[in-house]
LUMFI-371749 format. One record per residue: y, x, z of N, C-alpha, C in turn; residue number from 1. Coordinates in steps of 0.001 Angstrom, whole numbers, plus 500000, padded with zeros to 6 digits. Atoms other than C-alpha are relative to their C-alpha. Example, Ala and Ser with C-alpha at 12.3 -4.5 7.8 and 13.67 -1.06 7.14 Angstrom:
2
R	n_c2	n_c1	n_c3	ca_c2	ca_c1	ca_c3	c_c2	c_c1	c_c3	nr
R	498810	500890	500000	495500	512300	507800	501200	500900	500000	1
R	498810	499180	499940	498940	513670	507140	501090	499230	500730	2
***
This chain:
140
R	n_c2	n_c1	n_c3	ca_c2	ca_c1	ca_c3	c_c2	c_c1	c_c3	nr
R	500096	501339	499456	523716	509170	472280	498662	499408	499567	1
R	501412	500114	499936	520271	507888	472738	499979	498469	499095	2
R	499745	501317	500121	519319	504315	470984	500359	499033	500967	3
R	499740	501277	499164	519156	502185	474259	501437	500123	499961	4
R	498477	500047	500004	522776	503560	474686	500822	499253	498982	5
R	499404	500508	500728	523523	502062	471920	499975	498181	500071	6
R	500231	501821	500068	522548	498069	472062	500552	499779	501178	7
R	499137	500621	498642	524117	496071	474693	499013	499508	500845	8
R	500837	500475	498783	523193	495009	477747	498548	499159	499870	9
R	500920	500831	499927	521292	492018	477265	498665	500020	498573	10
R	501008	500169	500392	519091	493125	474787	498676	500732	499925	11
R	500362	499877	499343	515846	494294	475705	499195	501148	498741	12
R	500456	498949	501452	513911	497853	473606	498529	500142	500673	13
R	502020	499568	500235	510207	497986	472857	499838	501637	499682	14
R	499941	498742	500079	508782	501597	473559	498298	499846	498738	15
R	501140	500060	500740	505628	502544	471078	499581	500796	500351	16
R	500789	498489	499602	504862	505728	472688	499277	499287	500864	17
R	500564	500206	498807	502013	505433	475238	500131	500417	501148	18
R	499404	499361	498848	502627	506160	478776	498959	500996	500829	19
R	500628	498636	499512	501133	509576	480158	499237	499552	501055	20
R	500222	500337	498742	499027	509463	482828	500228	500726	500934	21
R	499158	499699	498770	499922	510287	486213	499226	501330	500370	22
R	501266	498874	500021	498780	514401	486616	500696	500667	501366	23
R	499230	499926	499271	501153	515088	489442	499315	499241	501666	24
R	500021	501089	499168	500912	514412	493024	501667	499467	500287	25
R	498740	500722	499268	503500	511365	494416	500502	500035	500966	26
R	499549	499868	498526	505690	512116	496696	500364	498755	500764	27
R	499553	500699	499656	506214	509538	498873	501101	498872	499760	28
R	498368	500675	500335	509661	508225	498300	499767	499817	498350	29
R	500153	500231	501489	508516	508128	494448	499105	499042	499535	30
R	500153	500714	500487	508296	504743	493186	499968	499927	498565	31
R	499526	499958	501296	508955	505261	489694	498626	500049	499149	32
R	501421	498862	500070	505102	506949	488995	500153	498288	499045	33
R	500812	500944	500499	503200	504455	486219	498470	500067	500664	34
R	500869	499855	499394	500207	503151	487767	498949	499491	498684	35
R	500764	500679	500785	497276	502287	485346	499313	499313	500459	36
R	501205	501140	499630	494679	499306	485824	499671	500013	500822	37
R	500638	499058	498861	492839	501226	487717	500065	500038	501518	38
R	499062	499919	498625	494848	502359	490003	500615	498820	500895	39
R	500081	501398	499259	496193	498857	490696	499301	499600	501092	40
R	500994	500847	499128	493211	497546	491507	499433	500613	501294	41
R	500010	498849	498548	492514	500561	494084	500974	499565	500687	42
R	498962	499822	498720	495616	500329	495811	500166	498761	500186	43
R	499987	501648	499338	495385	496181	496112	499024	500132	500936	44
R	501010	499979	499422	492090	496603	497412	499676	500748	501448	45
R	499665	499510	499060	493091	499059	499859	500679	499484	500857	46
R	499328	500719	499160	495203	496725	501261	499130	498742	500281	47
R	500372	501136	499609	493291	494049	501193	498418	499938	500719	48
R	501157	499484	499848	489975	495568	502428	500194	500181	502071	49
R	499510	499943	498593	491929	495996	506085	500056	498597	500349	50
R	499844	501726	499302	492178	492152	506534	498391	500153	500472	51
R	501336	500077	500231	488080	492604	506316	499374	500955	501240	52
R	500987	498956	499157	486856	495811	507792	501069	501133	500753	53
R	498794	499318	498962	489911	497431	509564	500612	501005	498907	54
R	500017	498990	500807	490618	501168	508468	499317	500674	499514	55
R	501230	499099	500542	487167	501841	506874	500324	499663	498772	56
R	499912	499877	501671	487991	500495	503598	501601	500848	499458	57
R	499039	499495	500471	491510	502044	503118	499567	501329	500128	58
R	500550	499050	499667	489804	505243	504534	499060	500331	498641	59
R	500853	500205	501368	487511	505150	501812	500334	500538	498773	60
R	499582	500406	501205	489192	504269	499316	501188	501303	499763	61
R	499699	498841	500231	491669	506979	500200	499744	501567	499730	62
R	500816	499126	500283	489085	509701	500215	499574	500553	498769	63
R	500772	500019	501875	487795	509009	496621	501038	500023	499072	64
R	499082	500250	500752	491166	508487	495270	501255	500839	499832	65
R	498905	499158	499877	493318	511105	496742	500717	501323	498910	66
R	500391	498927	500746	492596	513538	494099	499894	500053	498607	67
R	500249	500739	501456	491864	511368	490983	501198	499645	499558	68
R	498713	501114	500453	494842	509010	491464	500675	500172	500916	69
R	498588	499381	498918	497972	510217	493285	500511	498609	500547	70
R	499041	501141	499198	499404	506452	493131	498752	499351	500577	71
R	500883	500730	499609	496289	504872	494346	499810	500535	501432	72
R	499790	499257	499121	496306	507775	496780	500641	499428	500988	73
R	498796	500484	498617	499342	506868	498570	499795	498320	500420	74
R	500147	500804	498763	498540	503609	498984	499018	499411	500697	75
R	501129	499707	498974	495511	503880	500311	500548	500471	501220	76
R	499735	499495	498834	497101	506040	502753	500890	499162	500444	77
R	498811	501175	499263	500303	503760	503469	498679	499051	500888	78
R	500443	500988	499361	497563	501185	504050	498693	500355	501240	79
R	501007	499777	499128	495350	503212	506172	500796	500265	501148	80
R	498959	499915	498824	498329	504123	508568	500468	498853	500419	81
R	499553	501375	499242	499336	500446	508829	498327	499604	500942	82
R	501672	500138	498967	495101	500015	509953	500214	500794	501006	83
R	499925	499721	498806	495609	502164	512381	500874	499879	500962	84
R	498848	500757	498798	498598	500761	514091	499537	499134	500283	85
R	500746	501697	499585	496996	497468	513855	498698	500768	501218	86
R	500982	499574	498851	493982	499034	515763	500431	500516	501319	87
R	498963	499903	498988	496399	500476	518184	500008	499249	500892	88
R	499397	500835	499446	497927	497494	518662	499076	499094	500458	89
R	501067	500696	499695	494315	495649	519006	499314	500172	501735	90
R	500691	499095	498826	493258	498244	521859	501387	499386	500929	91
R	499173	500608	499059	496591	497368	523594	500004	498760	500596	92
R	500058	501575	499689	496226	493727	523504	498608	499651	500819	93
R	500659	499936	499459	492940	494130	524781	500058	500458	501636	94
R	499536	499283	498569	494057	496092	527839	500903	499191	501166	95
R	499389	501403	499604	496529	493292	528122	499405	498985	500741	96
R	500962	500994	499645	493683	490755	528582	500012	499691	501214	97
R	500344	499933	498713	493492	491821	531939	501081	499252	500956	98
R	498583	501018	499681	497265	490257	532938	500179	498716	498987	99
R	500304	501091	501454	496688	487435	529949	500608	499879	499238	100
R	498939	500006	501056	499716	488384	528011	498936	500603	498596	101
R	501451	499546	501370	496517	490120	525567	499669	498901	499172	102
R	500585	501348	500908	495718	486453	524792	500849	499702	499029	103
R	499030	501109	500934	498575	485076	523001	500208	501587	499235	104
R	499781	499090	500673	499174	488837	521687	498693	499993	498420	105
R	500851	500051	501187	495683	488454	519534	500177	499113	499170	106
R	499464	500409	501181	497206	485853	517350	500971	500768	499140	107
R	498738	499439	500572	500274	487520	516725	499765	501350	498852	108
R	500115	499249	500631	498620	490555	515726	498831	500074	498478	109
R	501144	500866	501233	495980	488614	513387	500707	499604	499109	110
R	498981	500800	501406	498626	486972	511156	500922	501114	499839	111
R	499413	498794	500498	500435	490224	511217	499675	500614	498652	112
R	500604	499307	501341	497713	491744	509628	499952	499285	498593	113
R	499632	500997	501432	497290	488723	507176	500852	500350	499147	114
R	498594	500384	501044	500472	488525	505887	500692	501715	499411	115
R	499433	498805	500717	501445	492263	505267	498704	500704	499307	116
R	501278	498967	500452	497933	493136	504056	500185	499182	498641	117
R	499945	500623	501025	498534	490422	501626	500952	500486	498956	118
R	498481	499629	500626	502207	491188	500811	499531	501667	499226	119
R	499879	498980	500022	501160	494974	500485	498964	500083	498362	120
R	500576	500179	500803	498006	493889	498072	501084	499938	498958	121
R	499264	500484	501115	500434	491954	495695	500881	500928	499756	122
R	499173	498741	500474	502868	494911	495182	499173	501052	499388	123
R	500451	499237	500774	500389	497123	494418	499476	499413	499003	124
R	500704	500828	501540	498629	494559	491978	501054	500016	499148	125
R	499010	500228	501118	502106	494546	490302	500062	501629	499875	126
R	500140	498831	500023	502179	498580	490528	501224	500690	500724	127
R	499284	499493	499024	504876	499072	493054	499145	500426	501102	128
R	499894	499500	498810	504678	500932	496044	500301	499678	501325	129
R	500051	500602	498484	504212	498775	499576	500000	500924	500946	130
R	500265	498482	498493	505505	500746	502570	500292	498927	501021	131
R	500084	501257	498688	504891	498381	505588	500891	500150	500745	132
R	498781	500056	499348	508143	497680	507965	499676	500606	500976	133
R	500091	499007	498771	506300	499146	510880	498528	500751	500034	134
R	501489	499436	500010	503405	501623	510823	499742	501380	500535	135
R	499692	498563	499725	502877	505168	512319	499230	500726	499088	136
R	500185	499472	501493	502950	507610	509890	498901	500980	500459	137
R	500477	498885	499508	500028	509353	511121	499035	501143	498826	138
R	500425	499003	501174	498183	510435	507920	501030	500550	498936	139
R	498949	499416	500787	500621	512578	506079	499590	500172	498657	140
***
């Protein structure tokens, strides 16, 4: 029986060991990974670099990182597959233009991006794992 097993619920155990760093790649579905500083700040930036310059900065950022940093990795890539739906969905709305339903579509897909590029930042700044509600999974 381990110590935590032992104390009750509500009270809370300080570790002293340091936490390994990440030598593994993440599989997808694996939230659990510790992310260091680092890495954070990569995988916010990756998200938040698409409000700016589309999928050149998650592109990027996934390139340099895929290899170094597994969790920074993925969400670079999460956030480079949501850039390219958004671009997708940009080229569509454009095509739109031509019947004028395109017009009112380029807001919709502007505060899209906003708000989940934001949402996606702040998860990784905390060191979770942002997987966007709709995105095609095209970089594996």
């Amino acid at each position: 029986m381990s110590l935590q097993d032992q104390l009750p619920p509500s009270e809370e155990t300080t570790s002293t060991s340091s936490v390994a760093p990440v030598t593994s790649a993440v599989a997808a579905s694996d939230t659990s990974t510790v992310a260091s500083a680092n890495d954070k700040t990569m995988g916010m930036l990756s998200h938040l670099l698409g409000i700016f310059f589309g999928p050149l900065g998650a592109l990027i950022i996934w390139l340099t990182q895929k290899d170094t940093s597994p969790w920074a990795g993925l969400e670079a890539k999460e956030a480079l597959n949501f850039q390219i739906t958004l671009l997708i969905a940009w080229a569509v709305a454009f095509a739109l233009t031509f019947i004028v339903i395109g017009v009112f579509l380029f807001p919709v897909i502007g505060l899209l991006s906003l708000i989940f590029s934001i949402m996606g930042a702040m998860e990784a700044n905390k060191g979770n794992h942002y997987k966007y509600p709709f995105a095609l999974r095209l970089i594996q």
